[in-house]
C-alpha positions in Angstrom: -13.3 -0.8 -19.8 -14.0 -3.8 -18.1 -10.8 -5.1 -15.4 -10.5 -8.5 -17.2 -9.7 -7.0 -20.0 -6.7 -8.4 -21.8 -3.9 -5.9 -21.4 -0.5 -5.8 -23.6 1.6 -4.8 -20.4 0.9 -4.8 -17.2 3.5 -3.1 -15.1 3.6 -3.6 -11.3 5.7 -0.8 -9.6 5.9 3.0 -9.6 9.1 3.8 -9.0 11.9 4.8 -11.4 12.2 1.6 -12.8 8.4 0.7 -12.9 7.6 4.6 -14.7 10.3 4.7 -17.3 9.4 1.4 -18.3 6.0 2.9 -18.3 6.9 5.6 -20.6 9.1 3.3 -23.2 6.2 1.0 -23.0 3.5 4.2 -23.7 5.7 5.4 -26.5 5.8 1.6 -28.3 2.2 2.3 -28.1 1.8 -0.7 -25.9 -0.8 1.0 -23.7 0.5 -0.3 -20.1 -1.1 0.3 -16.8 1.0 0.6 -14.1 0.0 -0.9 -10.8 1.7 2.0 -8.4 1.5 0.1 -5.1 0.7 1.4 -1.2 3.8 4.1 -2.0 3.8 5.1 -5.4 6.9 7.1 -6.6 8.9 3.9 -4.8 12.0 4.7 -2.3 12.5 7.9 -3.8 9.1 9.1 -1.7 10.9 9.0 1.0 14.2 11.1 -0.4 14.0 14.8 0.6 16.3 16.2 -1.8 17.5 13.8 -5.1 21.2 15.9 -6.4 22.6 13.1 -8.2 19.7 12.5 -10.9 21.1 13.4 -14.1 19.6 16.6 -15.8 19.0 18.2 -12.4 21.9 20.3 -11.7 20.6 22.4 -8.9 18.7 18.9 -7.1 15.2 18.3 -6.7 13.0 17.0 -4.0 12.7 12.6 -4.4 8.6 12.7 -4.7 8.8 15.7 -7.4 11.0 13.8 -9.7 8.7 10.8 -9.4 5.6 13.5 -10.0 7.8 14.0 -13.0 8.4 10.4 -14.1 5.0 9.8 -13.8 3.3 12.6 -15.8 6.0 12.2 -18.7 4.6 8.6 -18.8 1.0 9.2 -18.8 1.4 11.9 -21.4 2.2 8.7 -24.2 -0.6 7.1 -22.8 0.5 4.9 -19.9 -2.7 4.2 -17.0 -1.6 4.7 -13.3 -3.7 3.0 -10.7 -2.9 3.5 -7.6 -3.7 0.1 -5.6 -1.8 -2.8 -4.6 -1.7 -6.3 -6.5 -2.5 -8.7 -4.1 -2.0 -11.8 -6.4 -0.3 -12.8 -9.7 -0.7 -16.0 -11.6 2.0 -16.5 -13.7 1.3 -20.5 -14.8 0.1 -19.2 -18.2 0.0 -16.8 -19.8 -2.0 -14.5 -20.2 -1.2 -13.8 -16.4 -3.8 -13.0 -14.1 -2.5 -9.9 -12.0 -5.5 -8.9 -9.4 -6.0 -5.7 -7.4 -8.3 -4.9 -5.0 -10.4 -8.4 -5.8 -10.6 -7.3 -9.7 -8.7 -9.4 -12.0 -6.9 -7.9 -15.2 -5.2 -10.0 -17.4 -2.0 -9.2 -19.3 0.5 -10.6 -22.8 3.7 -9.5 -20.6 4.5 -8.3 -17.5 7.1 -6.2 -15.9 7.9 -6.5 -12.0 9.3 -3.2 -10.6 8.4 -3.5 -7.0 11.5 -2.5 -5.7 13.2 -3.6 -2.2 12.8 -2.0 1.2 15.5 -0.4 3.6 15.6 -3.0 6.5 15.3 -0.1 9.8 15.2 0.2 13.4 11.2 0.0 13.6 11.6 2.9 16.2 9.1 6.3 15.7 11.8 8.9 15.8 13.8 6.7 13.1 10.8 7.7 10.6 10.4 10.8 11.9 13.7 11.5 10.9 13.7 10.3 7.5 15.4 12.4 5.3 16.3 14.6 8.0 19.5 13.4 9.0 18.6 9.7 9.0 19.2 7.7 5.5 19.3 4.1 4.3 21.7 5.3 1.5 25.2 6.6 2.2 26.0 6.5 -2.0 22.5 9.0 -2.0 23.6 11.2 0.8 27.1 11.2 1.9 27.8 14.1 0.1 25.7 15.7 2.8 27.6 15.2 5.5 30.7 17.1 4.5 33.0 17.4 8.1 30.4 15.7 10.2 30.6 13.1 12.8 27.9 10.3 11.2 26.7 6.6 12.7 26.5 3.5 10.5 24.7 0.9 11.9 25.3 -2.8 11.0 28.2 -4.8 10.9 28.0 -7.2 7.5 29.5 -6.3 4.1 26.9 -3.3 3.4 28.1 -1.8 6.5 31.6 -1.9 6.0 31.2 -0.5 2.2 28.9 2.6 3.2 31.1 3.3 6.5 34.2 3.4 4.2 32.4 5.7 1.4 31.2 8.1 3.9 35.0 8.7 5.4 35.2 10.4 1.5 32.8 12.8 3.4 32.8 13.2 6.6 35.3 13.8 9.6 34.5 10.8 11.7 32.4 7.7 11.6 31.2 6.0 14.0 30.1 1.9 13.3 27.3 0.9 15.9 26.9 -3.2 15.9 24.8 -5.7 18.4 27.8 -8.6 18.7 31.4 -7.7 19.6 32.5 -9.2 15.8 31.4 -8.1 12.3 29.7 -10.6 9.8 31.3 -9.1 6.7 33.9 -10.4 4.8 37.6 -10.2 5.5 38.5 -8.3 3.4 35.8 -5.1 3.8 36.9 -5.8 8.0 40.2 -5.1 7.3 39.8 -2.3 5.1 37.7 -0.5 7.6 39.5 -1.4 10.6 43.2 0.4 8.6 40.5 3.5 8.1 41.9 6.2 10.5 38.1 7.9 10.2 36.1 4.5 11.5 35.6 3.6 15.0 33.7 1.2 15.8 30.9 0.7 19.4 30.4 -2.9 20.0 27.6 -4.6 21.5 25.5 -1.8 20.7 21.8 -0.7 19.6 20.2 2.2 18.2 17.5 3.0 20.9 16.3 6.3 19.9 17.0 9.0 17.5 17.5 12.5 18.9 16.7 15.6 17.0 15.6 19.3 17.0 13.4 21.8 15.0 14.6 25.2 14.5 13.5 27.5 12.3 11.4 24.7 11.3 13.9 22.1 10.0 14.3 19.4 11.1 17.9 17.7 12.3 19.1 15.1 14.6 21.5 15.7 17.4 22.7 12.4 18.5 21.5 9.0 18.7 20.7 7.1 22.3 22.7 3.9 22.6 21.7 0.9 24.3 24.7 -1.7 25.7 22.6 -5.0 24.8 25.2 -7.0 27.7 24.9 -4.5 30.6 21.5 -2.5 29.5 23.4 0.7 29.7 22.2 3.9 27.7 24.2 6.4 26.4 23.5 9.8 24.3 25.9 9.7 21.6 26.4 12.8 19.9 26.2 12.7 16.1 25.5 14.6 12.6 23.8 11.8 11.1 22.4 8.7 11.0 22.8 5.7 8.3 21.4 2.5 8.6 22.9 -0.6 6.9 21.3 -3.5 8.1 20.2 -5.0 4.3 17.2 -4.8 2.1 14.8 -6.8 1.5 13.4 -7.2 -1.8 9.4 -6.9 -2.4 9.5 -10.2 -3.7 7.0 -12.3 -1.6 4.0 -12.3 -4.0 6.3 -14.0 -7.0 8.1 -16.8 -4.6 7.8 -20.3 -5.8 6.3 -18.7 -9.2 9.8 -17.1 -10.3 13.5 -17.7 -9.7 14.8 -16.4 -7.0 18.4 -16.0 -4.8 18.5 -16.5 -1.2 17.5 -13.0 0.1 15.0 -13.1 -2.5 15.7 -10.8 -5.4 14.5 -11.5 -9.0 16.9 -13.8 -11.2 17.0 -12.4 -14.9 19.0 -13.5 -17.6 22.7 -12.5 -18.6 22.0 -9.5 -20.7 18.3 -9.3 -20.6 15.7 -8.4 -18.0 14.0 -11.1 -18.9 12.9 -13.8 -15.6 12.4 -17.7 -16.1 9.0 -17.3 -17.0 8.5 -16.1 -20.5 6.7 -12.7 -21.2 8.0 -11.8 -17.5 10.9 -9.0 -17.0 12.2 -7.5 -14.0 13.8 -3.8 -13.4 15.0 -2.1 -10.7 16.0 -2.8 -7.0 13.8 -6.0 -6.9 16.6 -7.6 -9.0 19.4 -5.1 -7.9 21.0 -6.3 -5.0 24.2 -4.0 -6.0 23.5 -0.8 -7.7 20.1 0.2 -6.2 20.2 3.8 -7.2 17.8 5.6 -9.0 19.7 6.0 -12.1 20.7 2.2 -12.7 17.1 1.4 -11.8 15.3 3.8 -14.6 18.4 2.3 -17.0 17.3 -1.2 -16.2 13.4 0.1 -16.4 13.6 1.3 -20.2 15.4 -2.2 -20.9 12.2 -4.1 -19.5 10.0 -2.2 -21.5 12.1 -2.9 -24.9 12.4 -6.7 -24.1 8.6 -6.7 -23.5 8.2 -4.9 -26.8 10.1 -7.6 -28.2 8.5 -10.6 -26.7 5.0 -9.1 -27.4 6.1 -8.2 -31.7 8.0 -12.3 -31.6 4.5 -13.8 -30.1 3.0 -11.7 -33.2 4.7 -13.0 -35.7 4.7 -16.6 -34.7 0.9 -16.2 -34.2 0.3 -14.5 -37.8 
């Protein structure tokens, strides 16, 4: 098969929302390929253990659902390669999409390329991962139960995930660099009343402390930096969530598609569908609310069906 070859569906994106939209698409007999990206499987890689997926009673490990996803997709027929699209060229259609300097061409295209966890950029934050660190209280609260936890961030995100995880755990603790919080009023007030939210001003996450025992992993505390007097502190915790924002993987579409401020995907009321025509988004990279795995395959098998759609309408009106 030569790379230029014109393709019915292109799908860039591997996780939940890219590979069920892979798998509706496969089963429409559309044939898509799915471009799975630098981290295929998405956010969910990065997930040790996923209890909140339905059908999974008893949990199972992020990267093994995606395993999952993925192999349930390719058995209708759906091609996964695993590189990264570079550049898309979305002026006509069909739309150039190219991948390690090979051009394919596509009728429609879905955009699943998800958003990223802003973090700390510090080595024992990633080496923690999973492990007592998360960018996802809604994911892994439930975790915590009776534990003293650390939310850093102090804007509306902040506020929401501090306040869910006081449904879990026995004290929490809000780290933030200024000595006021961006969010809005209304989330400040609710977590200031919180009898389970305190709150360390003019503060930085430095380093996060751990151990291994028995070979697990957990952390121990995190080491606090005062950014006015430079002093650090080792602050004893359970856990560690970070709430700084995301940022969605949008880059390679600006100026080509509509986008908000931060930079996720506009689509249509009702529809995946994007300003250009033949172009859908699903997932986080239009999800600045939801972003959970769930909401994202939901939003996945909708992109595939309006892309089914579009492609059958372009039939007709051609025949």
């Amino acid at each position: 098969m030569a790379n230029d070859t014109l393709h019915k569906l292109i799908i860039i994106g591997s996780g939940p929302a890219g590979l069920t939209a892979a798998l509706y698409a496969a089963r429409a007999n559309l044939n898509p390929i799915v471009f799975e990206g630098i981290q295929p499987g998405g956010q969910l890689t990065i997930t040790t253990e996923v209890e909140n997926y339905p059908g999974f009673p008893n949990g199972i490990m992020g990267p093994d659902l995606m395993e999952l996803f993925r192999q349930q997709a390719q058995k209708f027929g759906a091609q996964s390669f695993f590189q990264e699209v570079t550049e898309v060229d979305l002026s006509k259609r069909p739309f150039k999409v190219v991948a390690d300097n090979k051009p394919y061409l596509a009728e429609s295209l879905i955009i699943a390329t998800g958003a990223t966890a802003k973090l700390l950029g510090i080595p024992s934050e990633a080496e923690y991962m999973g492990y007592g660190v998360s960018a996802c209280a809604t994911c892994d609260g439930f975790f915590f139960k009776n534990q003293h936890v650390v939310v850093v961030g102090g804007g509306d995100t902040a506020m929401e995930e501090a306040t869910f995880l006081t449904k879990f755990a026995s004290k929490v603790s809000v780290v933030h660099r200024r000595n006021e919080l961006r969010a809005s009023k209304v989330m400040q007030e609710r977590a200031f009343k919180n009898p389970k939210i305190e709150f360390i001003w003019d503060s930085v996450v430095e380093e996060v402390l751990g151990k291994t025992e028995g070979g697990k992993k957990s952390i121990t505390g995190v080491r606090l930096k005062n950014v006015k007097t430079g002093a650090l502190t080792d602050f004893k915790c359970d856990g560690l969530f970070l709430a700084i924002g995301h940022q969605p993987n949008t880059k390679l579409f600006e100026r080509q598609l509509e986008m908000d401020s931060v930079g996720y995907l506009i689509t249509k009321p009702h529809s995946t569908a994007t300003n250009v025509p033949g172009v859908f988004a699903a997932g986080d990279v239009a999800d600045p609310t939801y972003r959970q795995a769930v909401s994202a395959a939901g939003t996945g098998c909708m992109a595939a069906i309006d892309a089914e759609r579009f492609l059958a309408h372009q039939q007709v009106n051609r025949s």
